[in-house]
N, C-alpha and C positions, 0 to 999 in steps of 0.2 A: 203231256210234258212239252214244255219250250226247249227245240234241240237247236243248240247253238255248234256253227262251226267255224270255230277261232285257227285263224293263222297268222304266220309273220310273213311277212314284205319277201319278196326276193331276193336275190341278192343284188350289191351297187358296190360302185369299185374301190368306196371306202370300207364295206364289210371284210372285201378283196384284201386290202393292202392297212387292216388293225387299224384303223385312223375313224376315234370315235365321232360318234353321229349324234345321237339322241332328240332331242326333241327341236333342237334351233337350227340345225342342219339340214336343208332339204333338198337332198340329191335323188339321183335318178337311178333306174334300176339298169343294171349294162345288161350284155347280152346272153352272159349266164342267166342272170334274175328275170329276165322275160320269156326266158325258153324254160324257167322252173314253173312259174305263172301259168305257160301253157299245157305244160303236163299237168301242176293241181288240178288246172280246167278239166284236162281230158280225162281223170282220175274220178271226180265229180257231175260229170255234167249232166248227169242223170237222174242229181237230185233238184227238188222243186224247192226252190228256194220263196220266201212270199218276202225277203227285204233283205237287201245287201249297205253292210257300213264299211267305212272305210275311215282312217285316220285321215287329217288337211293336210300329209305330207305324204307327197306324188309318188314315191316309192309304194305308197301303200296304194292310191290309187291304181298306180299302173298293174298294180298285181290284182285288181279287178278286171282290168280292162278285157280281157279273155270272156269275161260274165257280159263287161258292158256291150263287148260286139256283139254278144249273142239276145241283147235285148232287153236287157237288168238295166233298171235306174242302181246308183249308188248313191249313198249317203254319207256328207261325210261331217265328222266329230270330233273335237278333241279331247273325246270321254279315251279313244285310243290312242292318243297321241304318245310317242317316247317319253318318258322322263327324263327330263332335264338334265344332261350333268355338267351343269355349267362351264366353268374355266375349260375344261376337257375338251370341249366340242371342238369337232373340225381340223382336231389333232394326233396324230401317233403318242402313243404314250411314252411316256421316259419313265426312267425308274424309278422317279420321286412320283407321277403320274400314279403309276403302277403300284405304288408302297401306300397311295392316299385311295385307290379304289379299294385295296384289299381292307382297309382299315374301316374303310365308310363300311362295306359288307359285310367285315366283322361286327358292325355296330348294330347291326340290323337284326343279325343273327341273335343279339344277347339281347333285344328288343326295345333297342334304344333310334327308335324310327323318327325322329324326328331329325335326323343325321343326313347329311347332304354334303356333295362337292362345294365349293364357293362358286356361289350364283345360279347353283342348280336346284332339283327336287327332293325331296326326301320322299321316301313311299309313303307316305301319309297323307302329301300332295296330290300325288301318281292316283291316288285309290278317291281321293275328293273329288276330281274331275270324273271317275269313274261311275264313282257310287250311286249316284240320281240316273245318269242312261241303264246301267245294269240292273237298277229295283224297277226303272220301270218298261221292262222289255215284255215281261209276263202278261202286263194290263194292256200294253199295246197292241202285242201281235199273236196272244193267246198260246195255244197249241200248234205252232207251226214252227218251220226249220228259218234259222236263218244263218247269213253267210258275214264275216268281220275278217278284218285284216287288219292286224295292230304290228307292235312290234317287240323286241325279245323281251326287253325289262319289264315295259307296262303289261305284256302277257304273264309273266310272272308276279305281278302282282295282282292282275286280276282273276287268274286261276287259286292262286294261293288263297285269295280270299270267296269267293264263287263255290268251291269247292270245301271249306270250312277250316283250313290248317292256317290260317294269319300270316299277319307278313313277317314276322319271324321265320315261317319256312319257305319261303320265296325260294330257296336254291333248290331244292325240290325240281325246281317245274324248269324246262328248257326249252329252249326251240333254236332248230337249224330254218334256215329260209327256206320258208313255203312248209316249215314242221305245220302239222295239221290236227289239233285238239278238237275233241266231239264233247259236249260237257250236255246233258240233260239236266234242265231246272225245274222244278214239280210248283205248283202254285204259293205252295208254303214255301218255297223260295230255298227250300233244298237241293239240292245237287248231286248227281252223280259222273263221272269220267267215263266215258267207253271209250275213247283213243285220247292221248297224249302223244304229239310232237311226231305224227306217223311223216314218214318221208318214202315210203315204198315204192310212192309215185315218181320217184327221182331214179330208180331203178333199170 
């Protein structure tokens, strides 16, 4: 089996203070999200990884950087980038804000995925830039472990579908910064979970 080990980004001080981020947003991780970064490390650093990815936005890098001191190349892709949520980004949300996400994840839910902020992504999007890197991790790197660091949305919609439940069930799947999912892929391109969103390591 291909054992993938998917997490999210650290924390950054827009995570901090509710002020969305998503994919056009690329801040930094503060000094919480780097000392989470280093506990997943310490948590993990026992496993042999043969290939670390990472999303083009530096929060996700930095939350390798623990890997990359230790001698890991990273790779990075915007097969894990955020989803877009347009208008949103870069903002606290107001109540109209807040009345249009509930509505958009309402939409999603009743599986009407073609449904976006104005000038963001719809998970239909989110899962296109996915879908060619995630079919083809199997042919690439066979039976070995590897390490990713995406972020909360795009991890729920790529666990959601990875694991066979569609992006209708996306709320299902969560993650806290540095949540740390183990998802095994069998050749036939099935799936199974042995951890979802563990944070122990923050303990």
């Amino acid at each position: 089996m291909l054992s993938l080990y998917i997490f999210r980004h650290g924390e950054t001080d827009h995570n901090l203070n509710g002020i969305v981020q998503g994919g056009g947003v690329d801040t930094s991780l503060n000094e919480t999200g780097h000392k989470q970064a280093r506990q997943l490390y310490e948590a993990y650093s026992d496993v042999k990884f043969s290939a670390l990815y990472c999303s083009t936005l530096q929060r996700s890098r930095q939350s390798m950087e623990p890997w990359i001191q230790a001698g890991y190349s990273c790779t990075a892709t915007p097969a894990l980038n955020e989803l877009s949520w347009g208008i949103q980004e870069g903002r606290k949300p107001t109540e109209s804000g807040k009345a249009s996400y509930r509505q958009v994840i309402s939409s999603w839910q009743k599986g009407e995925l073609e449904a976006k902020i104005e000038g963001g992504e719809s998970p239909l999007e989110g899962w296109a830039r996915a879908e060619k890197f995630f079919s083809g991790l199997y042919r690439q790197h066979g039976s070995t472990k590897l390490l990713l660091c995406s972020h909360g949305r795009q991890m729920r919609i790529v666990l959601s579908m990875l694991l066979g439940y569609g992006l209708t069930y996306m709320e299902l799947f969560s993650s806290h910064n540095t949540g740390m999912s183990i998802v095994h892929v069998y050749k036939s391109g099935r799936a199974f979970a042995e951890l979802l969103n563990d944070t122990t390591h923050l303990n």
